[in-house]
Structure formats: C-alpha cells, structure tokens
C-alpha positions as CSV (number, residue, x, y, z in Angstrom):
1,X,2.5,239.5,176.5
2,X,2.3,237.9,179.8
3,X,1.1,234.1,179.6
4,X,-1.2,235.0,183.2
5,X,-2.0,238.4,181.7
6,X,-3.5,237.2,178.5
7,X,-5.4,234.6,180.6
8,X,-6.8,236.9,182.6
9,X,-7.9,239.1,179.9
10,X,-9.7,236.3,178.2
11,X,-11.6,235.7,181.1
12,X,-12.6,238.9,181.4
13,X,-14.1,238.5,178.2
14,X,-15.7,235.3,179.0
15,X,-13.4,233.4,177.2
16,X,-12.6,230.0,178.9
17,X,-9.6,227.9,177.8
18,X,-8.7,224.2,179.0
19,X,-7.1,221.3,178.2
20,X,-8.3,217.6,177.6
21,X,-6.5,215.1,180.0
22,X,-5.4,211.4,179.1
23,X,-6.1,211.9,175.5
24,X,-4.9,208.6,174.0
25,X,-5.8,209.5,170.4
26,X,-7.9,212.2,168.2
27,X,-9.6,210.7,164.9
28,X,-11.3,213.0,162.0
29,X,-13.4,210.6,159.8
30,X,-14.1,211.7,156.1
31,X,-15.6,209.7,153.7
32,X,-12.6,208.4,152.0
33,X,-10.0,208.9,155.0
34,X,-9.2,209.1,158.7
35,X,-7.0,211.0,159.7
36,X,-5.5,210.0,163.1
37,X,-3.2,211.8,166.1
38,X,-1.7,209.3,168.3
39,X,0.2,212.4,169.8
40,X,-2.8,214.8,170.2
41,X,-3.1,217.8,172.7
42,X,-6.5,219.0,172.8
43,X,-7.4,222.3,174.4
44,X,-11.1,223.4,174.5
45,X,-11.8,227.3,174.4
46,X,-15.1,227.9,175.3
47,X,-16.5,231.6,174.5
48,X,-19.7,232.0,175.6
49,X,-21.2,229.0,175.5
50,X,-19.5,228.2,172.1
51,X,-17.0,225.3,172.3
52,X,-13.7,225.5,170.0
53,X,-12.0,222.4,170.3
54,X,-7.8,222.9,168.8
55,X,-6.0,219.6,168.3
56,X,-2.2,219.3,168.0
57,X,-0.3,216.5,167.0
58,X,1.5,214.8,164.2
59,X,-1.3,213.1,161.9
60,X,-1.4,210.1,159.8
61,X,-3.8,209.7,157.2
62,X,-5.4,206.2,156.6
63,X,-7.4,205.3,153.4
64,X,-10.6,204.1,154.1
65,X,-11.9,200.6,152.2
66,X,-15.4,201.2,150.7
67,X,-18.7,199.1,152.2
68,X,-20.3,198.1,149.8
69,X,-23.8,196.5,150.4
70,X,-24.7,193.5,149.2
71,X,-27.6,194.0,146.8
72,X,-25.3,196.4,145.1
73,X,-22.7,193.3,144.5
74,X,-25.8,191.3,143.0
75,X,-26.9,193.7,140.6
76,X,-23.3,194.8,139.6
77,X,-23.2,190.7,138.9
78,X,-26.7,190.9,137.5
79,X,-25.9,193.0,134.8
80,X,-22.2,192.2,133.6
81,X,-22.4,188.3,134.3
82,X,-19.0,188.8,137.2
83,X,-17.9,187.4,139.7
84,X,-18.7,188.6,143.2
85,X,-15.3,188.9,143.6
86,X,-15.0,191.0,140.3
87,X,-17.9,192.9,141.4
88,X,-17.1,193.7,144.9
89,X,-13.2,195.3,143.1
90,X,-15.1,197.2,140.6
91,X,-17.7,198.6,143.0
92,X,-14.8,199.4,145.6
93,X,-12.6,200.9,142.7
94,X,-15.0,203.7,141.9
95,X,-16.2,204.1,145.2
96,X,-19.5,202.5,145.0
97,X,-20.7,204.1,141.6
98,X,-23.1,201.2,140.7
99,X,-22.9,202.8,136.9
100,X,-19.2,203.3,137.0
101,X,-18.5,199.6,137.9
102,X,-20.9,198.2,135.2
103,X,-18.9,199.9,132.8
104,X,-15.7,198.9,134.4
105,X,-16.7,195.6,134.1
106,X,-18.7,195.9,130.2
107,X,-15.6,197.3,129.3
108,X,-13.3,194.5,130.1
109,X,-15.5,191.7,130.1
C-alpha cells in the first residue's frame, strides 16, 4: 500500500502519527535493569487522545547496583556481628532481603 495512502487513511480515522526530533537517548528503568537506546527513533501515534509511543534502536542492558538504606546496614550488622562492608555485600547480593542477608551472613560467619 501507498506510504501517503495509508497516512491518509489513518487520519481519517483520527489516527495521528509523528516523530520525536533530536532524541539523544531512550531509557526503560526496571527495578534490577535499564535498558538504554543510544540509537532510538521514537514515533508517537496518537489515536484519539491515546498516546502510543514506538521506540527503535539497538538496546543495551545495564544492571542496576541495589540502594540499600542505611538502618538496614545497621541491623543486618546488629544481628550477625559484620562488618558494614560485609553487610552492605550481603544486603546488595540478595537484593535487599534483610532476612536473606542475615542468613547469608549466620551461615558463613
């Protein structure tokens, strides 16, 4: 199908399609990763008030480091006698399960 044809039927339809200028990079944050597109062409489609946004690119995943707050640190060192440093891997290595990094650390300690 025609590229100006199919445009023209989507506006008919109320169907709105554009792209997003100067876009230097595109990042989708979970909790554990990002996950970047230096690359990215975005194009918005907008139907009816309903914004689509479609990103293409090549991405690159990024592991996230864990914060972890500082009272959980103490009581992790509280309760298994640690170091904070000890603490601070443990509570990073199981993603901030306070439980799971007193064990950690019972365990080898």
């Amino acid at each position: 199908m025609n590229p100006k044809k199919m445009a023209s039927m989507m506006k008919q339809m109320g169907i709105d399609i554009n792209e997003v200028d100067n876009v230097e990079e595109v990042i989708i944050r979970t909790s554990d990763k990002d996950i970047v597109f230096k690359d990215a062409e975005v194009t918005i489609m907008d139907a009816r008030g309903t914004k689509t946004y479609q990103v293409v690119g090549t991405p690159q995943e990024v592991l996230r480091e864990a914060i972890v707050p500082d009272e959980d640190i103490k009581l992790v060192m509280e309760q298994t006698s640690s170091s904070e440093e000890d603490a601070r891997n443990a509570l990073k290595e199981s993603r901030g399960d306070i439980a799971a990094a007193i064990l950690k650390l019972s365990e080898t300690g």
